[in-house]
KEKE-3310 file (N, C-alpha, C; in steps of 0.2 Angstrom, whole numbers, plus 5000, padded with zeros to 4 digits):
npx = (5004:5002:5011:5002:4989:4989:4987:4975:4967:4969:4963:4953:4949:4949:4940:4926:4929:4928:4913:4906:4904:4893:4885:4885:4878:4866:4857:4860:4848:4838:4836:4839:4848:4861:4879:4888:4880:4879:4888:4892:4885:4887:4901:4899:4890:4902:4911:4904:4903:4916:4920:4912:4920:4933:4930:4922:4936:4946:4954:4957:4965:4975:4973:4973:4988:4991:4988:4994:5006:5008:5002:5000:5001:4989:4979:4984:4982:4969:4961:4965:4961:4948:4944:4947:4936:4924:4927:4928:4914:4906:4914:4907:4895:4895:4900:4898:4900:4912:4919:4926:4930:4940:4949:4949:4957:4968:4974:4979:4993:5002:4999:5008:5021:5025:5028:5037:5048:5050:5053:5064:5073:5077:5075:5063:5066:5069:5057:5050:5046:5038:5029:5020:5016:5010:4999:4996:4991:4981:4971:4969:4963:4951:4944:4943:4937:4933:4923:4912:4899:4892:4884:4881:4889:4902:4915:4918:4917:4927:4938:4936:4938:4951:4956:4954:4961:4972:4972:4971:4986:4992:4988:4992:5005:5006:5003:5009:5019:5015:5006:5010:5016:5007:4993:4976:4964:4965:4971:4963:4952:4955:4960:4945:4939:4945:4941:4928:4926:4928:4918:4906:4902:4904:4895:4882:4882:4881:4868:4858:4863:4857:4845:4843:4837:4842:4840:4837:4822:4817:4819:4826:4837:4842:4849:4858:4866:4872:4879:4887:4895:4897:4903:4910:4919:4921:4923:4932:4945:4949:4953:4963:4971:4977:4980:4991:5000:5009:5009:5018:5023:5023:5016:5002:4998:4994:4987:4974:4971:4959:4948:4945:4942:4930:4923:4918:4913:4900:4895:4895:4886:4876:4870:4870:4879:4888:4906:4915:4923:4936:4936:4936:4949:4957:4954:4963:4976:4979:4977:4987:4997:4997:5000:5010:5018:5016:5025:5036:5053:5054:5046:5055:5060:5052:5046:5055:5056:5053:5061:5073:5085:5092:5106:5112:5113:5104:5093:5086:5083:5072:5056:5054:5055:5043:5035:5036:5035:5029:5014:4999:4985:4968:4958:4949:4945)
npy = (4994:5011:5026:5035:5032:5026:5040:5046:5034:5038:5050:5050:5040:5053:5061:5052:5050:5063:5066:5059:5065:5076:5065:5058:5066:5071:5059:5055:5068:5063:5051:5050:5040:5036:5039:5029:5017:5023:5018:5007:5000:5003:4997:4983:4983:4987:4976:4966:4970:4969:4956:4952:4955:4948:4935:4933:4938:4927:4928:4922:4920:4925:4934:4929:4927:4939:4943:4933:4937:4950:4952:4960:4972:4972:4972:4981:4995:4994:4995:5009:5014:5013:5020:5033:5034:5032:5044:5055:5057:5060:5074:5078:5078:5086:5101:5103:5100:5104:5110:5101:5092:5099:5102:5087:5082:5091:5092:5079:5077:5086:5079:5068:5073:5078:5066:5058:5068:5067:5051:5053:5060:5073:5090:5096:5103:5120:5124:5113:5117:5130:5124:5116:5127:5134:5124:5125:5137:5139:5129:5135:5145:5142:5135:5142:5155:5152:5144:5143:5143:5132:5118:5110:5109:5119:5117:5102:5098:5102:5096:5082:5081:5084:5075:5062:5065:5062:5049:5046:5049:5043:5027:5028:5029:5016:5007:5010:5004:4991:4993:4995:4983:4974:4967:4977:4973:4963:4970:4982:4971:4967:4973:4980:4970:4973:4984:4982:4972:4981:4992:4986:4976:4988:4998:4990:4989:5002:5005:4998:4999:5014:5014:5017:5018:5006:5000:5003:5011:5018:5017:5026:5029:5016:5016:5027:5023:5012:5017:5023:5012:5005:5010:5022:5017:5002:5000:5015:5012:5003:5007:5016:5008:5003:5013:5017:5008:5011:5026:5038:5045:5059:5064:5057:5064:5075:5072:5069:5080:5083:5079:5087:5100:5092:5091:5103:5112:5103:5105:5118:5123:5113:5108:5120:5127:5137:5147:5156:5170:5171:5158:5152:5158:5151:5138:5137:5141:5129:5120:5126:5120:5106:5105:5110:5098:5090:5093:5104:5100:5094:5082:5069:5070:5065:5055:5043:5043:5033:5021:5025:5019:5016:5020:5035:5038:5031:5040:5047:5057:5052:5044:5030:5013:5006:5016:5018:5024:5036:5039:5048:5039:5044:5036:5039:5027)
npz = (5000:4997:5004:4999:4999:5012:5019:5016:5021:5036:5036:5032:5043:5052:5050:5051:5067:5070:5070:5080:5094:5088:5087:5099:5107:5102:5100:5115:5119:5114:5119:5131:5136:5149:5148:5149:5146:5131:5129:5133:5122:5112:5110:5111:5099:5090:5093:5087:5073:5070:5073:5062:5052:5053:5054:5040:5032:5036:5049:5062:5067:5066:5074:5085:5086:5088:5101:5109:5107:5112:5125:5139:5132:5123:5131:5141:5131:5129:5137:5142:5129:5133:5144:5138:5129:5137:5145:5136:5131:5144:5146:5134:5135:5146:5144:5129:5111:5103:5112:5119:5110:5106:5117:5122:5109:5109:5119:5121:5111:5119:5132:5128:5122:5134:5142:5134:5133:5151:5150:5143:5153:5150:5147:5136:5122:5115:5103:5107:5118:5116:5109:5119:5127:5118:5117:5129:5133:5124:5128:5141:5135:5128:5138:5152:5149:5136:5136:5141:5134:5130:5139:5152:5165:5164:5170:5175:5162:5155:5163:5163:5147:5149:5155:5146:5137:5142:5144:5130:5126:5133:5129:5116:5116:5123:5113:5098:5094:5093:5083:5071:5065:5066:5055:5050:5053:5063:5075:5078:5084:5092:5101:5105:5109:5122:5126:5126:5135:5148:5147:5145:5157:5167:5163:5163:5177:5183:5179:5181:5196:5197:5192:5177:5159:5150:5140:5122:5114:5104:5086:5078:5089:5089:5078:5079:5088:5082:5071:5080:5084:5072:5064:5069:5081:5074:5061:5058:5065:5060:5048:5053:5059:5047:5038:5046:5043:5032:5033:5039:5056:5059:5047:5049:5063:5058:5048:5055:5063:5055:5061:5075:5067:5058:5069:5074:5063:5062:5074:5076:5063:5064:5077:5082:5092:5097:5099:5108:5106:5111:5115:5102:5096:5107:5103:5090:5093:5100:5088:5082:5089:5090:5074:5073:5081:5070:5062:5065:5066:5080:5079:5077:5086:5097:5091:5092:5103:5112:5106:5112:5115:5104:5093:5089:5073:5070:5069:5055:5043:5036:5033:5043:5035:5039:5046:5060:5075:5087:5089:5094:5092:5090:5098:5098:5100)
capx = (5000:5008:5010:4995:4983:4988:4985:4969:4963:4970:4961:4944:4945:4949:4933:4924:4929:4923:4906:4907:4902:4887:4879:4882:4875:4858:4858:4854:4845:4832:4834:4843:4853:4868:4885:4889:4871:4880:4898:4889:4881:4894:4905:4893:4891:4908:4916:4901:4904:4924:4920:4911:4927:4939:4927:4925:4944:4948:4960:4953:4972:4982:4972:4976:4994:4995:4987:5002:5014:5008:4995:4999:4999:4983:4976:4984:4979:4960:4958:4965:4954:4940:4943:4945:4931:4921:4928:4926:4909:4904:4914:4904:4889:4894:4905:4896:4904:4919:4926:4928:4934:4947:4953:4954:4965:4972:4978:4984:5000:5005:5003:5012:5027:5029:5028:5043:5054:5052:5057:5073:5075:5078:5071:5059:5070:5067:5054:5045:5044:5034:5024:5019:5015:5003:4994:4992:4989:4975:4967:4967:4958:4946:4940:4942:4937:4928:4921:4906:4893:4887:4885:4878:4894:4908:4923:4919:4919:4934:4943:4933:4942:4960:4958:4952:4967:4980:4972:4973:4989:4994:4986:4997:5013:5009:5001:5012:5026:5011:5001:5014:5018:5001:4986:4971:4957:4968:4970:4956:4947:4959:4957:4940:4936:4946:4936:4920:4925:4929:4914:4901:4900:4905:4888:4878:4881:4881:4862:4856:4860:4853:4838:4843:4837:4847:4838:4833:4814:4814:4824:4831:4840:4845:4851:4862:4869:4874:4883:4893:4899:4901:4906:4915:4922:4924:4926:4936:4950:4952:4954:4969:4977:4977:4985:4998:5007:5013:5011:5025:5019:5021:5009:4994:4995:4992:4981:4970:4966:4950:4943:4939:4938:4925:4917:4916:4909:4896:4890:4892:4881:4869:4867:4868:4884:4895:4911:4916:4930:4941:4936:4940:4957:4959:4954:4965:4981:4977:4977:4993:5002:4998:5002:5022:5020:5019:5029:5043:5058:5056:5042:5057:5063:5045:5043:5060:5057:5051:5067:5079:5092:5094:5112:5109:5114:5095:5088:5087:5076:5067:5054:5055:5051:5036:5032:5037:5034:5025:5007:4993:4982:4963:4956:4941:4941)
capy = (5000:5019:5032:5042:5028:5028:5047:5045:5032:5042:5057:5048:5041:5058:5064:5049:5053:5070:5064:5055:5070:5078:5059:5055:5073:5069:5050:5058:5072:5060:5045:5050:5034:5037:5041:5022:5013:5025:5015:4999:4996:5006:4993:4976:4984:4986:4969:4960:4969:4967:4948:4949:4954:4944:4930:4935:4939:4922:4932:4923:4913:4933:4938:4924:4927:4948:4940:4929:4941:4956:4952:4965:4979:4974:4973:4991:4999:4993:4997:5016:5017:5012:5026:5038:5037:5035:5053:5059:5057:5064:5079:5079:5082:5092:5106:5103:5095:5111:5112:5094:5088:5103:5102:5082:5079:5096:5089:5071:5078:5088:5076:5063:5078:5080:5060:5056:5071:5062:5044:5052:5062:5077:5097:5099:5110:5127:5122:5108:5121:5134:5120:5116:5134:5136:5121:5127:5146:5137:5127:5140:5153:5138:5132:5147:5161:5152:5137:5142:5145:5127:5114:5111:5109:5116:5114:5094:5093:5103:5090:5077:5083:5082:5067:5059:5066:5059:5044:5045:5049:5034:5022:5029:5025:5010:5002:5014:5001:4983:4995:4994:4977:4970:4969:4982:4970:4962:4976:4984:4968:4964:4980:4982:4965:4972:4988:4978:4969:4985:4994:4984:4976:4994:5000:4987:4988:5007:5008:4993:5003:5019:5013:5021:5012:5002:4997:5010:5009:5018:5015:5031:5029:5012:5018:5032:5019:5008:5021:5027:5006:5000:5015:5026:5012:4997:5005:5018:5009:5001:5013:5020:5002:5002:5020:5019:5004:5016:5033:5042:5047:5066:5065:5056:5067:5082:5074:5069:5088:5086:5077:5093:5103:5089:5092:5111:5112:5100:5107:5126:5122:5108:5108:5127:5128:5142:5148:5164:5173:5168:5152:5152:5160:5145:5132:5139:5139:5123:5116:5125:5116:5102:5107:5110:5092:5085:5101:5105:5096:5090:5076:5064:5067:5061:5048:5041:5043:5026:5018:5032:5016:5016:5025:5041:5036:5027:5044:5051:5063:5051:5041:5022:5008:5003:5020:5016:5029:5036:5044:5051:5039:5042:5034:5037:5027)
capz = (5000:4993:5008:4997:5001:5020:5022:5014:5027:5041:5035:5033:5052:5057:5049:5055:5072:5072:5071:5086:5098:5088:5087:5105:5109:5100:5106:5123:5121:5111:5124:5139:5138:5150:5144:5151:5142:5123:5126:5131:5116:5104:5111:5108:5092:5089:5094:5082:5066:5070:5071:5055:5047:5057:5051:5034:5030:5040:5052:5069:5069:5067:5082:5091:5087:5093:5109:5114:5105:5115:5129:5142:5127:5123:5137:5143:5127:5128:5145:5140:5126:5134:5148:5135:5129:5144:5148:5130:5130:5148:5141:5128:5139:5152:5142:5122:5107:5102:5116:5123:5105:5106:5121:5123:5108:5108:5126:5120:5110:5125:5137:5124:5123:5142:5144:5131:5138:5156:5149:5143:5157:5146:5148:5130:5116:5114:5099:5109:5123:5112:5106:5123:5129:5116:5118:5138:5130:5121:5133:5146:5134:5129:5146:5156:5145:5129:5136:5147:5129:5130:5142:5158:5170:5158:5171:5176:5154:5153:5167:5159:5143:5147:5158:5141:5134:5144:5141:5125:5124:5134:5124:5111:5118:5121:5106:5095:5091:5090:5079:5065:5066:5062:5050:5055:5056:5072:5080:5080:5084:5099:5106:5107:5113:5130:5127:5127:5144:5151:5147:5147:5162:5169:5159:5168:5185:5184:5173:5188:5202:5197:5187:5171:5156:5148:5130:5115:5113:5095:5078:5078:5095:5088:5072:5079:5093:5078:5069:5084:5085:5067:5058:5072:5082:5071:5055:5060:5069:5055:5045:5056:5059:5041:5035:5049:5041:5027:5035:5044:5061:5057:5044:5055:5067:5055:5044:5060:5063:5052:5066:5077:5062:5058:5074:5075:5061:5063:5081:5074:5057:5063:5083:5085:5097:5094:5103:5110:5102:5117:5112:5094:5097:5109:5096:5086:5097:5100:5083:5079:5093:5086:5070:5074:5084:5065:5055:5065:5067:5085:5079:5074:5092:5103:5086:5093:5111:5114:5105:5112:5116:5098:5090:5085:5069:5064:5068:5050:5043:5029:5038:5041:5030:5042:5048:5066:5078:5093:5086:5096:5088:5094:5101:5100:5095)
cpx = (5004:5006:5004:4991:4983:4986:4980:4964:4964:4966:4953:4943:4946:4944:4927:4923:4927:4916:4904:4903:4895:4884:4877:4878:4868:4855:4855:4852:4838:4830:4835:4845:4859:4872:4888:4886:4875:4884:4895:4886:4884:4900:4904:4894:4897:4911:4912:4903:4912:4924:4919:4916:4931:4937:4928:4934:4946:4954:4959:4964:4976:4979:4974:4983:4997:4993:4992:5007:5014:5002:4994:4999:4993:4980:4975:4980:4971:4956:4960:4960:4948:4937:4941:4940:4923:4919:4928:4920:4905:4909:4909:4897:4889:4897:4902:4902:4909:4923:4929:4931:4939:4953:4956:4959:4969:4975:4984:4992:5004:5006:5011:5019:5031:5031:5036:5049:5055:5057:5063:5076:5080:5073:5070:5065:5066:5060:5049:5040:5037:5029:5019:5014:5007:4999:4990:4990:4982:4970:4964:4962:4952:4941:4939:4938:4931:4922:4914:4899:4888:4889:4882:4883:4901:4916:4923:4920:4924:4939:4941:4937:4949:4960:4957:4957:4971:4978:4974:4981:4995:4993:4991:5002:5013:5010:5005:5015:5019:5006:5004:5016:5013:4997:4983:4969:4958:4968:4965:4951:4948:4957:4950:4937:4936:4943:4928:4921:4926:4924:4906:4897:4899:4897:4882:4875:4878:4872:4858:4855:4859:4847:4838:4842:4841:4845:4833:4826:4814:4820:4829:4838:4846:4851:4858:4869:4873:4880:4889:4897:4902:4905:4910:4919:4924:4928:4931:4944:4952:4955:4964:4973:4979:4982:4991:5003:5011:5014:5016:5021:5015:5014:5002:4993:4993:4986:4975:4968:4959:4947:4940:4939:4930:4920:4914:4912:4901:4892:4890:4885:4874:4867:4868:4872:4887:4899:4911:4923:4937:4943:4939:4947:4958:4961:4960:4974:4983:4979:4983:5000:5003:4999:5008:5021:5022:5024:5034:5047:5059:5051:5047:5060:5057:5044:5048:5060:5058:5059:5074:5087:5095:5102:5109:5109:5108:5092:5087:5082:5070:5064:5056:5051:5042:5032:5033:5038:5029:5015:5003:4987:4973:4960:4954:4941:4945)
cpy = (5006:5023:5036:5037:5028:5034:5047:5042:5035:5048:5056:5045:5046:5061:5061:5051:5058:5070:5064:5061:5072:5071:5057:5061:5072:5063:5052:5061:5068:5055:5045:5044:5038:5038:5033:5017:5015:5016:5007:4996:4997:4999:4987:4978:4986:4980:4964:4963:4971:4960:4946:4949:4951:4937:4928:4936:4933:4925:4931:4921:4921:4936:4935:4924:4933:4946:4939:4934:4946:4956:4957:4973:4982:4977:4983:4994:4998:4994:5006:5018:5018:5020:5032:5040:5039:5045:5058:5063:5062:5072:5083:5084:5088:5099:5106:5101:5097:5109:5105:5091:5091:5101:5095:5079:5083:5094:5084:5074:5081:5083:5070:5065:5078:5072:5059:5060:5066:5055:5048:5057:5069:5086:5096:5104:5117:5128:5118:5113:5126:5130:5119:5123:5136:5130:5123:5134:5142:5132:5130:5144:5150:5135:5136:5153:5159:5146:5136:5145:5139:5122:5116:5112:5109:5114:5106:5094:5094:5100:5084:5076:5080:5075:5062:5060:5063:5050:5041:5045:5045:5027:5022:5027:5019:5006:5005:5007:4995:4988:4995:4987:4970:4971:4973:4979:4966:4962:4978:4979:4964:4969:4981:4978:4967:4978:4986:4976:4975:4989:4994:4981:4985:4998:4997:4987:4997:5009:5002:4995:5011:5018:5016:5016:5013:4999:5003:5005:5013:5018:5019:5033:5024:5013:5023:5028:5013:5010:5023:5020:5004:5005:5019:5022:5007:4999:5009:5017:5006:5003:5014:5017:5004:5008:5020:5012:5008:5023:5035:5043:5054:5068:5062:5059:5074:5080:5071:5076:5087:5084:5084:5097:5100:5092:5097:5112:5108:5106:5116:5124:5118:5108:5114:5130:5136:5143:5155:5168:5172:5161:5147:5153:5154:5139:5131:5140:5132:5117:5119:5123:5110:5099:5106:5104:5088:5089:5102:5100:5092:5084:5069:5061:5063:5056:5040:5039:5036:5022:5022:5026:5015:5022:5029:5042:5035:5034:5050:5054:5060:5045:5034:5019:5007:5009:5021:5024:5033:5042:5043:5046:5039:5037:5033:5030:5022)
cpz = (5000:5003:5005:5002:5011:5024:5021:5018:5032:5040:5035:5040:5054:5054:5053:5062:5075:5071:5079:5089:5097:5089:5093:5107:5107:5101:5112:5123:5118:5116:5130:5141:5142:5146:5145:5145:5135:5126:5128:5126:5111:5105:5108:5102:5088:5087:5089:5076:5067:5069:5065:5051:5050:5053:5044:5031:5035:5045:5060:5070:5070:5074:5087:5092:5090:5099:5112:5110:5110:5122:5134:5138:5125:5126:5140:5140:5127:5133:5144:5137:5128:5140:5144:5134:5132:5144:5143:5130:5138:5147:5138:5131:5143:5150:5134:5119:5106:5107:5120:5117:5105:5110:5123:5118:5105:5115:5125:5118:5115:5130:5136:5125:5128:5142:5141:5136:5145:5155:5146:5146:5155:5146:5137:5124:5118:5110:5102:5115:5121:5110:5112:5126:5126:5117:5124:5138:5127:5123:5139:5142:5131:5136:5152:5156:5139:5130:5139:5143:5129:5136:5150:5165:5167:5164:5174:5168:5153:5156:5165:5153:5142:5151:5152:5138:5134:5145:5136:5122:5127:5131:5118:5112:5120:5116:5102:5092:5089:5084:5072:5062:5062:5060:5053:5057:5062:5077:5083:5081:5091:5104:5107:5110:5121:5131:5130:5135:5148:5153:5148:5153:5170:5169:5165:5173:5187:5185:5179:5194:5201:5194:5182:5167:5152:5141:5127:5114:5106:5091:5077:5081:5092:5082:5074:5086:5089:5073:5073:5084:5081:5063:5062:5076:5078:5067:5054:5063:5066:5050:5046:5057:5050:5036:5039:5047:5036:5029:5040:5049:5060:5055:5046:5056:5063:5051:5050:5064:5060:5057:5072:5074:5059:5062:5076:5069:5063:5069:5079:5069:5060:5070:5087:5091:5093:5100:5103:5107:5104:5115:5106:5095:5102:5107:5092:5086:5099:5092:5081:5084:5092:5079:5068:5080:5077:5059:5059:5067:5076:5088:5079:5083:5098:5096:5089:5101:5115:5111:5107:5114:5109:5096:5087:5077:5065:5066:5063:5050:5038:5036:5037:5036:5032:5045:5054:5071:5083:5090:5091:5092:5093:5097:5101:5099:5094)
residu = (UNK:UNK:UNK:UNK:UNK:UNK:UNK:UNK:UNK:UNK:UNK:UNK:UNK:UNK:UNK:UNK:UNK:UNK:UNK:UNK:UNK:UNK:UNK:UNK:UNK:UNK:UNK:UNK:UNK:UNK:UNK:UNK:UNK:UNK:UNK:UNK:UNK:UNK:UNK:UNK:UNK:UNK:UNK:UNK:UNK:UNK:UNK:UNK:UNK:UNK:UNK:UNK:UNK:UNK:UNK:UNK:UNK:UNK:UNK:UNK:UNK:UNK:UNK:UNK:UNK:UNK:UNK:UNK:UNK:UNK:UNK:UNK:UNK:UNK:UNK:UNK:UNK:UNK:UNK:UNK:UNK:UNK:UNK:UNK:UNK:UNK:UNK:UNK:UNK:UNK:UNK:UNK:UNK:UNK:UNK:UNK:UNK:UNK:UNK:UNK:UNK:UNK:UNK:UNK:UNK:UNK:UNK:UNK:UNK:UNK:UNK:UNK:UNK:UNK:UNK:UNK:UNK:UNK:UNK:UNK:UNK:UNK:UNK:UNK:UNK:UNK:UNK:UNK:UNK:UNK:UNK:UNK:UNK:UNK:UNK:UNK:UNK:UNK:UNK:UNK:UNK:UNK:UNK:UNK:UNK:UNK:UNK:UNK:UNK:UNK:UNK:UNK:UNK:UNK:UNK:UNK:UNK:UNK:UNK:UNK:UNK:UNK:UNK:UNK:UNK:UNK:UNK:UNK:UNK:UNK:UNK:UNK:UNK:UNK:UNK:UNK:UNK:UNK:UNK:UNK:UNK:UNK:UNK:UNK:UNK:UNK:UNK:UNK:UNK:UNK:UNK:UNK:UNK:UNK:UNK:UNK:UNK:UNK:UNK:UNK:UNK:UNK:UNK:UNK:UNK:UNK:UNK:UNK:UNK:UNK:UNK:UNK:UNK:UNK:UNK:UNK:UNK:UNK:UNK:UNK:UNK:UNK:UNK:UNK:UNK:UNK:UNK:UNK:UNK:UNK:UNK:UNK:UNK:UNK:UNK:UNK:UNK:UNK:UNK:UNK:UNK:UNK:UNK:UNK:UNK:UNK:UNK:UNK:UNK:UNK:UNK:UNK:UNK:UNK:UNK:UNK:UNK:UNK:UNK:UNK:UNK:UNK:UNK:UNK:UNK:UNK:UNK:UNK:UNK:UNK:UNK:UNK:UNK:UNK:UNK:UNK:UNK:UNK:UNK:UNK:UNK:UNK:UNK:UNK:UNK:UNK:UNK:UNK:UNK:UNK:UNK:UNK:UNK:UNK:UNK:UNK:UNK:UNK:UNK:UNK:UNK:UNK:UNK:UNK:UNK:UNK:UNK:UNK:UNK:UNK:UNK:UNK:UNK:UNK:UNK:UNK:UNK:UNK:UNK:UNK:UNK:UNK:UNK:UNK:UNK:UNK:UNK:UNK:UNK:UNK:UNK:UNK:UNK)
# end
């Protein structure tokens, strides 16, 4: 498969993904399903139409084999994900759809940032530094200043947010390196299984002792609850296994911007949110700090962090064969 082809799938889960928010956001105000009850059944419907292709594509024996290749990876990484999303989606409610898809994965590269320097027990460059500053210039004038236009409790979504971040952008570090290694439909089919057990008994016990219900009574509900599992969940992560075997990291995480460009428009145009100019200019600090995580020069150094025992010699400037390197990838997802 060409690098074009892999930015192209990368480009359409990060549109995919920007969905996410407006759909869970009209999902509840139609049903008042939990924020537990969505991911419990986006999940169910995730791991079946993941089996269908596992099934179909005969691919039950490659899952079998990233298991025993990597089993506390998965595990980690599915148990990440699974938070994430959890705290995405209560975000999402308590703070609206803009500011919660800004903020949580205008957070992740920053947390990812701080993370690497730590592991090589290194103060940031000069370059990483700036890169940093505005991400924190651009969360502070989102959440403190721009963030209080929608939502019913915006500083729980705004700490909702970045806690969804730093999930996120731990889940990256880990799966980073097995995500390259092997097929998508694997992946994406390993992972969600340990997303599934996370969530769904999680869902259950929750929507049990509080008496929330627990099953969609109309088609509509259903239908938007089906969309969130096979197309933003399954679909989707497959998608991103699948472009990142040929994409450089760099280029992921730049062309996964549409995702909250996706989202902001959406919830501007069709759910009637807006942002406050504070707001905006936050967004937009934000997005250019993740911008220079994939465009300046000190991407090769956090792409490398994880293999920093390596001779400085393999750290050229043209990317790897396999594309090998630390990405932010969402999550959501």
């Amino acid at each position: 498969m060409s690098r074009g082809r892999g930015l192209v799938l990368v480009c359409a889960a990060g549109v995919i993904w920007g969905t996410i928010g407006p759909v869970v956001d009209l999902v509840h105000e139609r049903s008042m399903l939990s924020v537990l009850t969505m991911s419990l059944w986006r999940a169910i419907v995730a791991v079946v139409a993941l089996a269908v292709l596992v099934i179909a594509g005969r691919q039950f024996d490659a899952c079998t084999a990233l298991i025993r290749a990597h089993p506390a990876r998965i595990l980690l990484m599915g148990a990440l994900t699974a938070l994430f999303q959890l705290l995405f989606f209560v975000a999402v409610l308590a703070v609206g759809v803009s500011v919660a898809t800004v903020v949580a994965l205008g957070s992740a590269p920053v947390f990812l940032l701080v993370l690497h320097g730590a592991q090589r027990r290194r103060m940031p460059g000069s370059a990483q530094l700036v890169t940093v500053l505005m991400g924190v210039a651009g969360l502070l004038l989102v959440s403190l200043i721009g963030g209080h236009a929608n939502g019913s409790s915006p500083a729980l979504g705004v700490l909702a947010a970045l806690a969804s971040g730093a999930a996120y952008a731990l889940s990256a570090d880990v799966g980073s390196s097995v995500s390259q290694r092997h097929n998508a439909v694997p992946m994406a089919a390993t992972t969600m299984v340990v997303v599934a057990m996370v969530v769904v008994p999680a869902g259950l016990a929750v929507g049990l002792l509080r008496g929330d219900p627990l099953v969609p009574t109309d088609a509509a509900t259903w239908a938007g609850l089906a969309y969130l599992g096979a197309v933003t969940m399954a679909i989707a992560y497959v998608l991103l296994f699948a472009g990142l075997r040929t994409l450089p990291s760099a280029s992921a995480t730049v062309a996964t911007l549409l995702e909250p460009v996706t989202a902001v428009v959406i919830a501007v145009l069709l759910l009637g949110e807006r942002l406050t100019l504070a707001g905006l200019l936050g967004s937009v600090l934000i997005v250019a700090a993740i911008a220079s995580l994939g465009l300046g020069p000190q991407v090769s150094q956090v792409g490398h962090a994880i293999r920093s025992d390596r001779p400085s010699g393999h750290e050229s400037d043209s990317p790897e064969p396999d594309g090998h390197g630390s990405y932010p990838h969402p999550p959501y997802f």
